[in-house]
ZAMARGU-4260 file (C-alpha; in steps of 0.2 Angstrom, whole numbers, plus 5000, padded with zeros to 4 digits):
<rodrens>
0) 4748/4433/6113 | 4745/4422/6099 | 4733/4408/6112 | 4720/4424/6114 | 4714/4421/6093
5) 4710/4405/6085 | 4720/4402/6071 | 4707/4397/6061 | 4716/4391/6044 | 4734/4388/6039
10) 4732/4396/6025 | 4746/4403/6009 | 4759/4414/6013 | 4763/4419/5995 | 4753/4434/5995
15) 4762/4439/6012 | 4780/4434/6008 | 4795/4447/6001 | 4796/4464/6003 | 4782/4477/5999
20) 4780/4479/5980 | 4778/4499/5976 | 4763/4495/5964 | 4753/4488/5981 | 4762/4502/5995
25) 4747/4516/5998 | 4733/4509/5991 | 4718/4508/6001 | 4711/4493/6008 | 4697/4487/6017
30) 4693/4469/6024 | 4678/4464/6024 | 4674/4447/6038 | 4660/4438/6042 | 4655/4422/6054
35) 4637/4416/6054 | 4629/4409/6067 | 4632/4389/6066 | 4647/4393/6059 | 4653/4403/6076
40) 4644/4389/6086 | 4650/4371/6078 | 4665/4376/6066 | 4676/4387/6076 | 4677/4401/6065
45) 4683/4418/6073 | 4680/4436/6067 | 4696/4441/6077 | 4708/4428/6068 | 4701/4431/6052
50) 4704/4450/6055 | 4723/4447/6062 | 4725/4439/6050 | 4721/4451/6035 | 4727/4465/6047
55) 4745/4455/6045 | 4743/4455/6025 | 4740/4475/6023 | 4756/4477/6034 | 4766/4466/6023
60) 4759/4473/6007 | 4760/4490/6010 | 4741/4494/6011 | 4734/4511/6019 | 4720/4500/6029
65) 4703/4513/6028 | 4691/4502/6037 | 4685/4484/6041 | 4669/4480/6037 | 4660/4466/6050
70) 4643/4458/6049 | 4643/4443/6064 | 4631/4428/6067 | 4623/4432/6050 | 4622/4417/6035
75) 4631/4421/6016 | 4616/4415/6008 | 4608/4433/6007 | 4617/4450/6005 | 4605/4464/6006
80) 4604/4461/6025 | 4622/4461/6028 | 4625/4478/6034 | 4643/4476/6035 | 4644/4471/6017
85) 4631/4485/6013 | 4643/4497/6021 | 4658/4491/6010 | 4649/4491/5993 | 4643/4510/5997
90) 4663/4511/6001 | 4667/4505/5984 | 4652/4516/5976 | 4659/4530/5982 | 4677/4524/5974
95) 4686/4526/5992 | 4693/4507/5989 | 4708/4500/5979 | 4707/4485/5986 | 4695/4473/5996
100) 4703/4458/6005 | 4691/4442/6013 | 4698/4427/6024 | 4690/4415/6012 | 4679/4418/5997
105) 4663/4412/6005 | 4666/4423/6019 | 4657/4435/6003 | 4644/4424/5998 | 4641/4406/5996
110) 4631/4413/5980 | 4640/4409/5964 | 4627/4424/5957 | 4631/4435/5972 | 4648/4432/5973
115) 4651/4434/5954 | 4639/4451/5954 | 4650/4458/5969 | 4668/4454/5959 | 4661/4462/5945
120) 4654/4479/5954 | 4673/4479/5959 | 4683/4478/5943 | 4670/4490/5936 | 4678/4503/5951
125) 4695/4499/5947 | 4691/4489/5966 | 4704/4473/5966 | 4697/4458/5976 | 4709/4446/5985
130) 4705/4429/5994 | 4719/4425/6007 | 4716/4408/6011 | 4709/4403/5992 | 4726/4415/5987
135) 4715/4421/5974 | 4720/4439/5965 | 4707/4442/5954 | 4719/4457/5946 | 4725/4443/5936
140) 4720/4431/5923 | 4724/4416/5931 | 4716/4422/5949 | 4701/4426/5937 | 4700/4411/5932
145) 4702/4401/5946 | 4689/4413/5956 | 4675/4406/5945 | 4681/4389/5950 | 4681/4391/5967
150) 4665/4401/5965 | 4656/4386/5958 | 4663/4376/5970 | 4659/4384/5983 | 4639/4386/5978
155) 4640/4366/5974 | 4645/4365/5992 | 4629/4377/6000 | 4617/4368/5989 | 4622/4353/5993
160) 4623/4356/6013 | 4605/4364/6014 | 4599/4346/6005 | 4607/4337/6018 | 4599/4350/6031
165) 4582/4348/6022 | 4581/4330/6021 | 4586/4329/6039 | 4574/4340/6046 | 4560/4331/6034
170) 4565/4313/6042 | 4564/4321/6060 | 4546/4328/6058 | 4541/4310/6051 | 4547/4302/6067
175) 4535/4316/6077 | 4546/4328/6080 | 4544/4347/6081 | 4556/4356/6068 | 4551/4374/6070
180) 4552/4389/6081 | 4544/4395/6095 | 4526/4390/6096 | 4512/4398/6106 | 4505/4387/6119
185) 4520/4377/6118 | 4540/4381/6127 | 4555/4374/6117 | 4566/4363/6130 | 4584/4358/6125
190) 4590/4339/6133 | 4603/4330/6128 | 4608/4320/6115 | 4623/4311/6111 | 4620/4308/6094
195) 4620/4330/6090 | 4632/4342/6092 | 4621/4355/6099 | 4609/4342/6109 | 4589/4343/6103
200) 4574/4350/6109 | 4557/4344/6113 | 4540/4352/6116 | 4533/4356/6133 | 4517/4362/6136
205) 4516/4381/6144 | 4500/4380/6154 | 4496/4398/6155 | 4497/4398/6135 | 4488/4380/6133
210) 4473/4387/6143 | 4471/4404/6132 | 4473/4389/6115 | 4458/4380/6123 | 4448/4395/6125
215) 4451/4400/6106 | 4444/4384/6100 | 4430/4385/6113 | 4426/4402/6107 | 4426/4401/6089
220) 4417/4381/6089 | 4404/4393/6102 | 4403/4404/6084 | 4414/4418/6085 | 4422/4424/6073
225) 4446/4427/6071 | 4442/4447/6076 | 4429/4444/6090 | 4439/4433/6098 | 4459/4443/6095
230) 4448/4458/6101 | 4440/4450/6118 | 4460/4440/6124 | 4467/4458/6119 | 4455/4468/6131
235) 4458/4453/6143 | 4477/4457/6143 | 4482/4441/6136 | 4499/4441/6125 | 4509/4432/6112
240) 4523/4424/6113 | 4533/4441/6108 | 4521/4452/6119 | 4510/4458/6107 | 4493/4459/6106
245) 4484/4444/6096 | 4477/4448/6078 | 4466/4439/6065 | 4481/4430/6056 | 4487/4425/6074
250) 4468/4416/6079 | 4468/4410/6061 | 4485/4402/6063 | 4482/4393/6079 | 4464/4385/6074
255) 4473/4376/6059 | 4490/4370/6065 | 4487/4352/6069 | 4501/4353/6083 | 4490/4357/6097
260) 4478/4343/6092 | 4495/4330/6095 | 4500/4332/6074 | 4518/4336/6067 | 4514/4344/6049
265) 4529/4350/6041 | 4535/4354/6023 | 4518/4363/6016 | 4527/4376/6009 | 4542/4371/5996
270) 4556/4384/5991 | 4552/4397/6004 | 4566/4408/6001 | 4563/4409/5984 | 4544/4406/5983
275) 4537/4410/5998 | 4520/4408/6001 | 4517/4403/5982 | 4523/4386/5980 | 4509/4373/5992
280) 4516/4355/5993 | 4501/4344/5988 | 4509/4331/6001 | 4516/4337/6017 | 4522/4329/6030
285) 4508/4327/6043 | 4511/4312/6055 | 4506/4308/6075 | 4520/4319/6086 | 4529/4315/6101
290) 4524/4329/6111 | 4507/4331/6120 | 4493/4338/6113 | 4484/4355/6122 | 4467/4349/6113
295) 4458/4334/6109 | 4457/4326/6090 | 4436/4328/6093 | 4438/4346/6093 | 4451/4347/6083
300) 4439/4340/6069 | 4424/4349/6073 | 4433/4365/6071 | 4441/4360/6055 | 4422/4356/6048
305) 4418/4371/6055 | 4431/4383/6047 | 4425/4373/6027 | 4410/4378/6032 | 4411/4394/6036
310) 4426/4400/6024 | 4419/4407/6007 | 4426/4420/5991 | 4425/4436/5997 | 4409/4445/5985
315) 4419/4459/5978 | 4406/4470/5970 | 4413/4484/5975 | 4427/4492/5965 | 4432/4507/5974
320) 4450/4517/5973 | 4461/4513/5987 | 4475/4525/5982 | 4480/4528/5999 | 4479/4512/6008
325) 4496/4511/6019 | 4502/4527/6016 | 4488/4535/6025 | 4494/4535/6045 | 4483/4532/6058
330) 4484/4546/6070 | 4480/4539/6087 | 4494/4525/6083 | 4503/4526/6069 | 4499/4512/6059
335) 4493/4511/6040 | 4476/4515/6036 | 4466/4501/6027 | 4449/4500/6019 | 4433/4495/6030
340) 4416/4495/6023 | 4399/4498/6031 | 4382/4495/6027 | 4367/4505/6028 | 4349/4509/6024
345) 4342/4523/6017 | 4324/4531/6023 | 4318/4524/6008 | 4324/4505/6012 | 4339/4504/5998
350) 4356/4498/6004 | 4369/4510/6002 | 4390/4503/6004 | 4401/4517/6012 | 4420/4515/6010
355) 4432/4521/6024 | 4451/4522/6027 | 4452/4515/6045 | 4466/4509/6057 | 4473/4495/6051
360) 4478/4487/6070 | 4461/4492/6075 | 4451/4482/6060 | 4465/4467/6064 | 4466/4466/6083
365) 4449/4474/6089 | 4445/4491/6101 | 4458/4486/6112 | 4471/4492/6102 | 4466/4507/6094
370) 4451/4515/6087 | 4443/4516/6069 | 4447/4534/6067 | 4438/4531/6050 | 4439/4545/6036
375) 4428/4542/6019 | 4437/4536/6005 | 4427/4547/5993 | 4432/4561/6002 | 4449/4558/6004
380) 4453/4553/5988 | 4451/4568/5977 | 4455/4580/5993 | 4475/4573/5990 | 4476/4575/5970
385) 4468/4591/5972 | 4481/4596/5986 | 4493/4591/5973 | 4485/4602/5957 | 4484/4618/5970
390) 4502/4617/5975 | 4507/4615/5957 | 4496/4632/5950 | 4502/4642/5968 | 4520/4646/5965
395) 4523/4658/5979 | 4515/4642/5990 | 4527/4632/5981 | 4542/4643/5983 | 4540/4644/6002
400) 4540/4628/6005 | 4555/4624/5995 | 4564/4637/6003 | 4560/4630/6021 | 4563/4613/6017
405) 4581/4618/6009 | 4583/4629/6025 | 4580/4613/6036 | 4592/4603/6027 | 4607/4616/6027
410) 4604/4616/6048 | 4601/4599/6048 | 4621/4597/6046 | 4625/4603/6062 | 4619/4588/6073
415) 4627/4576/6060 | 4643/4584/6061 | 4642/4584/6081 | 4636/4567/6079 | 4650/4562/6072
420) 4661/4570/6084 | 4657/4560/6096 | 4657/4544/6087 | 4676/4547/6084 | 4678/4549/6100
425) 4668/4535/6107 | 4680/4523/6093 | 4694/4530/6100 | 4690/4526/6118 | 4684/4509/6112
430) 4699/4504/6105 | 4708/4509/6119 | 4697/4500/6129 | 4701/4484/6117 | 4720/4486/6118
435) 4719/4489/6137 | 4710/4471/6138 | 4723/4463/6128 | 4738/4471/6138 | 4731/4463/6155
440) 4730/4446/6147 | 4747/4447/6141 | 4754/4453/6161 | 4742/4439/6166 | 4731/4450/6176
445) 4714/4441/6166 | 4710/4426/6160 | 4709/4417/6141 | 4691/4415/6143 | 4688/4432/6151
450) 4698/4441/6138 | 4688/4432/6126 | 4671/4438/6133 | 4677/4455/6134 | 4684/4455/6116
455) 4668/4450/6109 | 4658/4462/6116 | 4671/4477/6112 | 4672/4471/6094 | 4653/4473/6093
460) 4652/4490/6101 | 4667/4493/6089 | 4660/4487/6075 | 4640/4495/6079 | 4652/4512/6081
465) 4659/4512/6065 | 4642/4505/6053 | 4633/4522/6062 | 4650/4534/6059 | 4649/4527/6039
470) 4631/4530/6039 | 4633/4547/6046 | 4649/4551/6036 | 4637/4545/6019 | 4624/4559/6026
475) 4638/4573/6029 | 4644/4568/6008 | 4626/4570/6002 | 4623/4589/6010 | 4627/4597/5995
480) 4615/4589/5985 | 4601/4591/5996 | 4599/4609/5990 | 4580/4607/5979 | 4574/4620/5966
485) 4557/4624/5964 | 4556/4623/5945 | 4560/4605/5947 | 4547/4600/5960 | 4537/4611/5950
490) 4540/4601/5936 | 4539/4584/5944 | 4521/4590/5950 | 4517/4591/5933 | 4521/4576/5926
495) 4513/4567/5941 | 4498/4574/5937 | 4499/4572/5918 | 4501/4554/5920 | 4488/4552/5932
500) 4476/4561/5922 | 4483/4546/5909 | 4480/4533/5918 | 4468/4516/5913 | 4467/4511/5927
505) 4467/4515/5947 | 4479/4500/5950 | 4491/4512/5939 | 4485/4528/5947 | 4489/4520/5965
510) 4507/4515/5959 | 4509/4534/5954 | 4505/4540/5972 | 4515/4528/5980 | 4530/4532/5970
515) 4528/4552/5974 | 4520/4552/5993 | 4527/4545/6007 | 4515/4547/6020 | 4498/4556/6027
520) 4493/4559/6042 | 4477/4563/6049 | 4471/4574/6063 | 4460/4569/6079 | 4444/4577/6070
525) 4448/4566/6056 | 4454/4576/6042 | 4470/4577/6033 | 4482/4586/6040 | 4499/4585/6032
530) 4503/4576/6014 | 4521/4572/6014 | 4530/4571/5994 | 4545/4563/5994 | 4560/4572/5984
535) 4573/4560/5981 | 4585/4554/5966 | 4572/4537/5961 | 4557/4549/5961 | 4567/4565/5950
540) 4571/4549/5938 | 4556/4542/5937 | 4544/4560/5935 | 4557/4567/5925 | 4558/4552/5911
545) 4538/4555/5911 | 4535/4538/5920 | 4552/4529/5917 | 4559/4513/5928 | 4549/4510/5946
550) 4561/4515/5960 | 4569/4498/5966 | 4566/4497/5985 | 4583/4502/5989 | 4588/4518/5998
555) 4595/4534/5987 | 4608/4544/5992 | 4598/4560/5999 | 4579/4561/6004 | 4568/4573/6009
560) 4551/4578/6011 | 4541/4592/6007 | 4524/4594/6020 | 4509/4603/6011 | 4494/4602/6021
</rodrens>
């Protein structure tokens, strides 16, 4: 049995040896694994040995083991996208934890911030953390102690492997070679290459895509402009790399990357995880590549001088309020409304600037995507914060709509409960299913590398199973407090439009609305149809405290929203 896992460690037994000590038998434990990506492809690692493994350590110890918690092929550098992990913190939030167990600390994070943060969230909840391999209790001093050690360590040892990743990747664009992604125009072709692990890659040109590149530069040194030209490929049918249609950004991108004129530019943003777009390296890498060029270096240049000459500050005399930028829904496709501007004359000659909400994918990608579906800004505006003041000084209006939106929530248990019926039911089955795999490997019925393929792909259905039944079971928790009362709304209403009233400035009257209204939609006659206020714990705090903390972006417990028209 033991040749279907990959023992990936050999690592203390001190914490598995002896018999059960009655301070550890019944507590609840979670294990909490994870394998990224390289890691599962070049080092070995295995989500089922580190699981086996940590399974073993419960059963010796006497834990109650409540649930596993697995995020796979994802790096330990960030932790807000790590659903598993996100699902074990809410776990410990909601004090259903005594204990959390890893294979190895950096399993958590290779973060020394991160990984300290997470510790610390747990010893606030009484939540004890235990590495196995490490043999690091942090119940106790010395395990403490020795957790910050290893921590540093451990962050010493990610820095210093994403220099050496760095400087690698700088030394390859400077011998003319391509570092990045997928590339419109361009396919990404793996050979061999005895000198890498995982063998390299080169650029090949996709002639379909280099023909539709040619015709870009053609059509904007012609004079056309990023819009006239997404909008004319998209009603030609033509697609990106990911099957969508082309946008401003898109054509801008391709008229200034040097690649398809034969260049390697590489390194002309610095610190992107942590900088983004801010931090422009005076001195990128910009050499002759390997790979052949889809244009020549003539028009390469005479596009270049074209786009200098052409690019210019936008005038921005006019100072309109965009509260609703975004928020607004386009109603023919869904997407944000964003502001477009229109010129005209009146009768008696003078200019006159009107400002519109319009479809964002349209005023990006052109007609062949969507329509305008414009509605005046000057009319919008005051129609929503007036919406707003009529709700507030109509309590039977008010009290209807609470009530229906309290009489939704209360039926909306039903399906959740079903739901989660049938995701028990579907774990069970699955891990029937797993066992049943594991028995015909044992009788010699499959395979090692059969058995192998077919764990994987059970303990990701498994583990898809069980993120949905927590997510549900997290929803089922909050129903009783989903009940809203109208004094309160009412008395959020007010204090929204107190402060708005108050405010200096429309940046500050725009932050307001964002923080109460989630969305708006219009009709096909292009007038507002429903506005959509959020009721949730952030905005109660926020209106309550009479403009108190923004929310931070992360969800709450319970949402809902309450439709006036």
């Amino acid at each position: 049995m033991n040749d279907v896992f990959e023992i990936i460690a050999e690592a203390p037994k001190s914490y598995m040896s002896g018999s059960k000590n009655p301070s550890t038998i019944g507590k609840r434990a979670a294990i909490y694994a994870r394998v990224s990506t390289v890691e599962q492809a070049e080092e070995g690692y295995s989500i089922d040995a580190q699981l086996k493994i940590l399974r073993e350590v419960c059963e010796a110890k006497g834990f109650e083991l409540i649930e596993e918690y697995v995020d796979r092929g994802i790096s330990g550098k960030d932790v807000v996208n790590r659903p598993g992990l996100q699902a074990m913190l809410q776990a410990v939030e909601d004090r259903r934890l005594d204990i959390v167990l890893v294979w190895k600390m950096n399993r958590l994070s290779r973060k020394i911030t991160d990984m300290l943060n997470i510790v610390d969230a747990l010893k606030l909840r009484n939540v004890e953390f235990y590495s196995h391999t490490d043999n690091i209790d942090t119940n106790t001093p010395q395990g403490s102690f020795q957790f910050h050690i290893m921590a540093a360590v451990s962050e010493f040892e990610r820095k210093n492997i994403a220099e050496n990743v760095r400087m690698g990747m700088i030394e390859r664009a400077q011998s003319g070679r391509w570092n990045g992604g997928v590339v419109y125009g361009y396919d990404i072709i793996k050979v061999k290459d005895t000198m890498r692990k995982r063998g390299d890659t080169i650029l090949e040109i996709n002639p379909y895509e280099a023909e539709v590149v040619r015709r870009i530069f053609a059509l904007y040194n012609q004079g056309n402009g990023y819009k006239t030209i997404a909008n004319l490929l998209n009603h030609e049918g033509h697609k990106t790399k990911l099957k969508r249609n082309h946008s401003i950004n898109g054509i801008k991108t391709i008229l200034t990357n040097p690649l398809y004129a034969g260049y390697i530019r590489y390194n002309v943003r610095q610190e992107w995880a942590t900088k983004r777009r801010n931090n422009i390296n005076p001195n990128p890498v910009l050499v002759e590549g390997v790979h052949e060029p889809i244009i020549d270096r003539e028009t390469w240049q005479k596009t270049q001088k074209l786009m200098q000459g052409r690019s210019h500050t936008p005038n921005r005399v006019h100072s309109g309020s965009y509260l609703l930028t975004g928020i607004m829904k386009c109603p023919q496709c869904g997407a944000g409304m964003v502001l477009s501007r229109t010129t005209n004359r009146r009768k008696n000659g003078e200019k006159r600037v009107l400002e519109y909400y319009a479809c964002g994918q349209w005023k990006n990608k052109g007609s062949s995507v969507c329509s305008s579906n414009g509605i005046r800004v000057d009319k919008a505006n005051p129609y929503v914060i007036n919406r707003i003041r009529e709700l507030l000084s109509d309590q039977s209006l008010l009290k209807g709509l609470v009530e229906a939106v309290n009489k939704n929530a209360k039926e909306g248990i039903q399906p959740l409960q079903k739901r989660h019926t049938q995701l028990t039911r579907r774990l069970e089955s699955l891990e029937r299913k797993r066992e049943k795999t594991i028995s015909l490997y044992e009788d010699g019925v499959i395979k090692k590398v059969e058995v192998q393929k077919r764990l994987e792909a059970s303990d990701l259905d498994i583990q898809k199973t069980k993120n949905e039944l927590s997510q549900i079971e997290q929803q089922l928790r909050e129903q009783n407090r989903l009940k809203v009362d109208a004094d309160l709304v009412q008395s959020l209403l007010s204090n929204f439009v107190t402060l708005y009233d108050k405010a200096l400035t429309v940046e500050q009257q725009k932050r307001l609305v964002r923080i109460l209204v989630e969305e708006i939609t219009i009709d096909t006659n292009r007038k507002i149809e429903t506005i959509q206020i959020k009721l949730n714990e952030d905005v109660i705090r926020f209106f309550s405290e009479e403009g108190g903390d923004d929310p931070d972006g992360s969800p709450p417990p319970f949402s809902l929203l309450l439709n006036i028209a």
